[in-house]
Every structure is written in C-alpha cells, then in structure tokens.
C-alpha positions as CSV (number, residue, x, y, z in Angstrom):
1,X,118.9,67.6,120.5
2,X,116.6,66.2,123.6
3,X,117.0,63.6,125.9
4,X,114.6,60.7,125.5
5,X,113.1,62.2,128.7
6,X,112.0,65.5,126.4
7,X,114.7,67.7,128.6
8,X,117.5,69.8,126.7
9,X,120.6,68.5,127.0
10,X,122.9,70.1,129.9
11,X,124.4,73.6,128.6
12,X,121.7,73.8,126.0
13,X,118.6,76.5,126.5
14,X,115.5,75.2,125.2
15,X,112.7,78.4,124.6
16,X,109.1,77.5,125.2
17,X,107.4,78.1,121.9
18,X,105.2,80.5,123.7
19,X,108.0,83.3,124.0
20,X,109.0,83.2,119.7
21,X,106.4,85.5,118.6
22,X,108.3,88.3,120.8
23,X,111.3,87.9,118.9
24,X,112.5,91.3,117.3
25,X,109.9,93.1,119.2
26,X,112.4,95.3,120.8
27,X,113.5,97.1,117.9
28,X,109.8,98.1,117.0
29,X,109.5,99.1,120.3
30,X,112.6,101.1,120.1
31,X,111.4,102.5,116.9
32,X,108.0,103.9,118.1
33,X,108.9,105.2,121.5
34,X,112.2,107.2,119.6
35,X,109.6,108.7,117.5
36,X,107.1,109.6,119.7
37,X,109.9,110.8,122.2
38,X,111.0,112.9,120.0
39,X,108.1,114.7,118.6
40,X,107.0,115.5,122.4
41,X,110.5,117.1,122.6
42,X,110.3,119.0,120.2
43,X,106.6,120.7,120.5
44,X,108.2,121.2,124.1
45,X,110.8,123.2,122.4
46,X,108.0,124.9,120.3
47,X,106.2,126.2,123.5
48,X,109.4,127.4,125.2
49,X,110.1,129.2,122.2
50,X,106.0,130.8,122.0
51,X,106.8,131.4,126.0
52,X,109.8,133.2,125.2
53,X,108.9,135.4,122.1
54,X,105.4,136.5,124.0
55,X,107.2,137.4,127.1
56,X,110.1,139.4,125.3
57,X,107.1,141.0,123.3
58,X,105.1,142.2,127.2
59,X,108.8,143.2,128.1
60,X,109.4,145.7,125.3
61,X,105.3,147.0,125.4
62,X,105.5,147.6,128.9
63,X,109.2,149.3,128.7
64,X,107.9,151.4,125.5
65,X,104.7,152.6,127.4
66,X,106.8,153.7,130.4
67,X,109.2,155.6,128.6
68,X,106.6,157.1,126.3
69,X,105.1,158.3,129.9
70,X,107.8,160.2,130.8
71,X,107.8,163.6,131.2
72,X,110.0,165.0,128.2
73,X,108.2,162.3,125.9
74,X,105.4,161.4,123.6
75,X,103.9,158.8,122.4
76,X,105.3,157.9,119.2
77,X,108.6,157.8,121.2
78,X,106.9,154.6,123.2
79,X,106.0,153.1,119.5
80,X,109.9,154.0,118.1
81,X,111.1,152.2,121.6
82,X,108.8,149.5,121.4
83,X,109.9,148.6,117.8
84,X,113.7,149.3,118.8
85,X,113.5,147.2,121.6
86,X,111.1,144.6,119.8
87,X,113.9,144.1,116.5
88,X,117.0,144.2,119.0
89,X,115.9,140.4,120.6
90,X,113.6,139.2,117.9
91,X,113.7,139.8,114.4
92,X,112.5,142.9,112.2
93,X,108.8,141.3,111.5
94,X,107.6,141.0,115.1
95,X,108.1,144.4,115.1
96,X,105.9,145.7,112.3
97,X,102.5,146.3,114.1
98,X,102.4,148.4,117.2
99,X,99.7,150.9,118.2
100,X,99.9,153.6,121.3
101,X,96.8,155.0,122.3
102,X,95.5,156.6,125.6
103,X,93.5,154.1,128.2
104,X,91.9,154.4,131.9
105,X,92.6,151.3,133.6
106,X,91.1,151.7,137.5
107,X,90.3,155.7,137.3
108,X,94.4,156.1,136.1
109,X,94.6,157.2,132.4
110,X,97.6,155.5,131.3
111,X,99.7,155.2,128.2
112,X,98.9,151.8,126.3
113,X,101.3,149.6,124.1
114,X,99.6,147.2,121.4
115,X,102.3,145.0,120.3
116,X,100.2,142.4,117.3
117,X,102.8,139.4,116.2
118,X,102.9,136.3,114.4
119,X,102.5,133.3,116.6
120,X,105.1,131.5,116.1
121,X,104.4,128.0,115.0
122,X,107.3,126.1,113.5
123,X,110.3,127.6,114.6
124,X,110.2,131.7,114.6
125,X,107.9,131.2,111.0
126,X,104.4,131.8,112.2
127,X,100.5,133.5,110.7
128,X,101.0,137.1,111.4
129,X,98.3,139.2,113.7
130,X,98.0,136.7,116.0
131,X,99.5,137.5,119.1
132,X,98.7,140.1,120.9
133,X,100.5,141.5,123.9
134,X,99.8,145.2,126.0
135,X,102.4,146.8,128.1
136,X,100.4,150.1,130.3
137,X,101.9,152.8,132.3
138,X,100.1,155.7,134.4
139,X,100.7,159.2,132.3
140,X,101.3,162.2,134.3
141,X,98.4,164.1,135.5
C-alpha cells in the first residue's frame, strides 16, 4: 500500500530493496563465528594442558635429580622418585621412560634426569617419545 506520491503510508516501514539480500544473514553469521570460536577455545585448552603436563614433567626431573644427589642416595633412587612423582599428578604412561646418567654442565658434574613422554595432542592421548624434559642437580664432590 503506497500513496500515489510512491511514500508508505504513515505507520508502515517500507525496506529499500537494496537491504533484502541481508535477510537471515545473522544466523550464518552466528553459525560460523560459534564454530570458529570454539575450535580457538579449545586448541587454547590443548596448549594449557601441553604447558601443564611439560612443566609437571621438569618439576618431578628436577626434584628426582636432587634427591638422587643427596648424600645417602643413588641414582636409581632419582629414576624411582621421578617415576613416583611423575604417576602421582599424571598418569602411569608418562612415567614409563626415564633415564639417569652422570653430566658436566659448566665444570659441575651433576646428576641428570631424562624424563621422554607422549606429547599430548588430544586430550592426555598423545604419540609417545616425544617430549622430552631434563631436571640436573650438582652431585657431591
């Protein structure tokens, strides 16, 4: 309903024919931004949770080493704390591969950790080997 002028009436909205093509567009636009929203958030999650598992894996290498340095101690007791400390905040397969040897880091011979892990890639689940984290600690002379 126009007026013979071409005008809508009074109380009536009239939408150029320009703007129909953008009708409905906010629900795609709702639908690809949710989606991509949420895949960001959760490879976010994914690298907190790498962060966390490498940094818990340094934590137990480097407290293994130092109590393997200790005077009464040797060093499969840094391995059997490393592994003990390794399956108390992770999980029994993070704790399957770790190596103490003897190593001279600036003219100090210290006792070395070698914790190797699976890099966790979806969740904990992860190709096994690939991390791998060193904790040192000066032995006695």
């Amino acid at each position: 309903m126009t007026r013979a002028d071409g005008a809508a009436p009074e109380g009536c909205r009239s939408r150029p024919p320009e703007e129909d093509h953008e009708r409905g567009a906010a629900v795609v636009d709702f639908a690809l931004i949710g989606g991509l929203l949420t895949v960001i958030f959760v490879a976010i999650l994914q690298l907190t949770l790498v962060l966390h598992v490498r940094n818990t894996l340094i934590d137990a290498a480097s407290s293994g080493a130092r109590y393997g340095a200790l005077a009464d101690r040797d060093p499969q007791d840094a391995a059997t704390r490393t592994e003990e400390l390794i399956r108390g905040s992770l999980s029994e397969t993070y704790s399957s591969d770790v190596t103490v040897g003897q190593s001279t880091l600036g003219g100090v011979v210290t006792l070395e950790v070698v914790v190797r892990a699976p890099l966790p890639v979806i969740g904990l689940v992860g190709p096994g080997g690939v991390m791998e984290v060193r904790g040192h600690a000066a032995l006695p002379s």
